[in-house]
N, C-alpha and C positions, 0 to 999 in steps of 0.2 A: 372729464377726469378719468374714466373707464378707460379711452383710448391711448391715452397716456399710461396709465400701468398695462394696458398689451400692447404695447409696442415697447414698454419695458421689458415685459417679460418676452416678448421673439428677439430682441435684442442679447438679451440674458442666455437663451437658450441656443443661440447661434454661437457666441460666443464657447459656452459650454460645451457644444458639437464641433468647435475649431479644437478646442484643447485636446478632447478626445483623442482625434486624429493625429494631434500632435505626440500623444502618450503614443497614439499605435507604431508613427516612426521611428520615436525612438527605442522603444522593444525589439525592433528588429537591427541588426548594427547591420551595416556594410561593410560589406568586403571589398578589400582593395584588387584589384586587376594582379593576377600573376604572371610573375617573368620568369625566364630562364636568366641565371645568374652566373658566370665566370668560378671555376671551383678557383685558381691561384690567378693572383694575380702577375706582373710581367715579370717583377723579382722573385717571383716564388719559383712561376715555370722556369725558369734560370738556374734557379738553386737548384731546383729537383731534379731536372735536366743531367748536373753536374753531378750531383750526389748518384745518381744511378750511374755514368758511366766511370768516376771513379768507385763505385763501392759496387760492381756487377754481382756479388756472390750476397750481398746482403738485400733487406726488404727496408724499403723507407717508405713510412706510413705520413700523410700529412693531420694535418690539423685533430691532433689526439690532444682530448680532454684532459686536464689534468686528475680529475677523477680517475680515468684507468689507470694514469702514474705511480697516483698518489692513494694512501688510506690514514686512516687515523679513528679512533677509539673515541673521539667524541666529537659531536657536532659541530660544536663553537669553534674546533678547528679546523674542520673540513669546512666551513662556513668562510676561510680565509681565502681559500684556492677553488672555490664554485665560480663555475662561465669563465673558468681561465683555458686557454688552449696554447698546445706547443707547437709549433707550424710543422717541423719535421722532426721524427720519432727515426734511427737508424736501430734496426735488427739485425742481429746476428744470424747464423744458420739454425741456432738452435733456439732463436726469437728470443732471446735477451737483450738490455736494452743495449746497447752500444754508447750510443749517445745522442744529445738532445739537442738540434740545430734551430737557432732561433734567427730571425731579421728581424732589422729595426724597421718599423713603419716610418718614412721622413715625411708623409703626411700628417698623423700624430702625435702630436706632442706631448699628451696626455701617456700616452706609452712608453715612453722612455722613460719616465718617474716608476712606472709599473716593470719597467725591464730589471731591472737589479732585484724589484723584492719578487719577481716570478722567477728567477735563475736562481736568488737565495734559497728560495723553497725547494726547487728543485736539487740543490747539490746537498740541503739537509737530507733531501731524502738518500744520497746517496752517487744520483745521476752526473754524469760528464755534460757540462753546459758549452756549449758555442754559439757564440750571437756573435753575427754580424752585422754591420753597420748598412752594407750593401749586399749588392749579391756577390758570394765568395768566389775568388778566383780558383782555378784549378789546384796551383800549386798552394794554397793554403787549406785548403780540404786534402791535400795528397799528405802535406804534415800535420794537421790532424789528426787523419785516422792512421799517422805512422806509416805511409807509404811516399818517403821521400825517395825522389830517384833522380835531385840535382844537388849539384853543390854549392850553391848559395843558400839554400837551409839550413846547411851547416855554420854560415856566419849568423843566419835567427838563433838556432840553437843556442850558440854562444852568447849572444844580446840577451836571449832569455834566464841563461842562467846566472849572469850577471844581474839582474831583476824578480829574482824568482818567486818573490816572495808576489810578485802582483798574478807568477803564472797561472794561479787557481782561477781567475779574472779577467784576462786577454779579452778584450772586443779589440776587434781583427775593423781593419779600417780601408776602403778602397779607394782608389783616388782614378777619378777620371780624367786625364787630360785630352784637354781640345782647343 
């Protein structure tokens, strides 16, 4: 009978010395392997690409927080636009904001529900919004930022002010043929 309760108890105490060790691994967490990681991706470097050789005298910032955008006097509201980010920020020479160039992710779908109420936010506060669907062609960034220098802008113009009332809202739409 004796050797049955020690061999219960090395049983008992084995197991006890398993758990331990189990507590000790998970105390310590692991870390995952680090990568270097892409800052834009091929639509972004496209967009950015364009936006600097049209806008040469200005500064475009990418992925600004809406925190530096944005402020507000109580938390509950800032608590709306936390982990938001604006892909590209355009400044002026005298770092004002210009305007806020956003892309649509088409991997995402989830973001496209979030794109209206992050551009609404954004023009309560005051800001000029541009989202694009793709990445913007030249001539639709040259009327944008008011630097038309063809004349089939001038038939947009007119289409838009025959619709104006949507002009506060434009997503600008690309179309690839092939």
């Amino acid at each position: 009978m004796t050797i049955y309760i020690l061999i219960g108890v090395l049983i008992l105490i084995f197991f006890l010395l398993m758990a331990v060790k189990g507590l000790e691994n998970r105390e310590k967490p692991q870390d995952s392997v680090l990568k270097q990681r892409a800052i834009f991706s091929l639509n972004e470097q496209l967009t950015y690409t364009r936006l600097q050789e049209i806008l040469p005298q200005h500064t475009i910032l990418a992925h600004v927080s809406f925190d530096a955008l944005l402020t507000t006097k109580f938390s509950r509201t800032r608590h709306k636009y936390r982990n938001m980010i604006a892909d590209f920020v355009v400044l002026d020479a005298r770092h004002q904001v210009v305007a806020i160039v956003a892309l649509d992710d088409q991997l995402m779908l989830k973001r496209s529900r979030n794109a209206q109420y992050q551009d609404e936010l954004l023009r309560l506060a005051g800001y000029k919004v541009l989202r694009y669907e793709d990445v913007p062609e030249y001539h639709e960034l040259r009327e944008a930022f008011g630097q038309s220098s063809s004349t089939d802008l001038d038939d947009l113009g007119a289409a838009l002010k025959k619709y104006d009332f949507f002009a506060h809202s434009v997503r600008h739409k690309v179309k690839v043929l092939g």
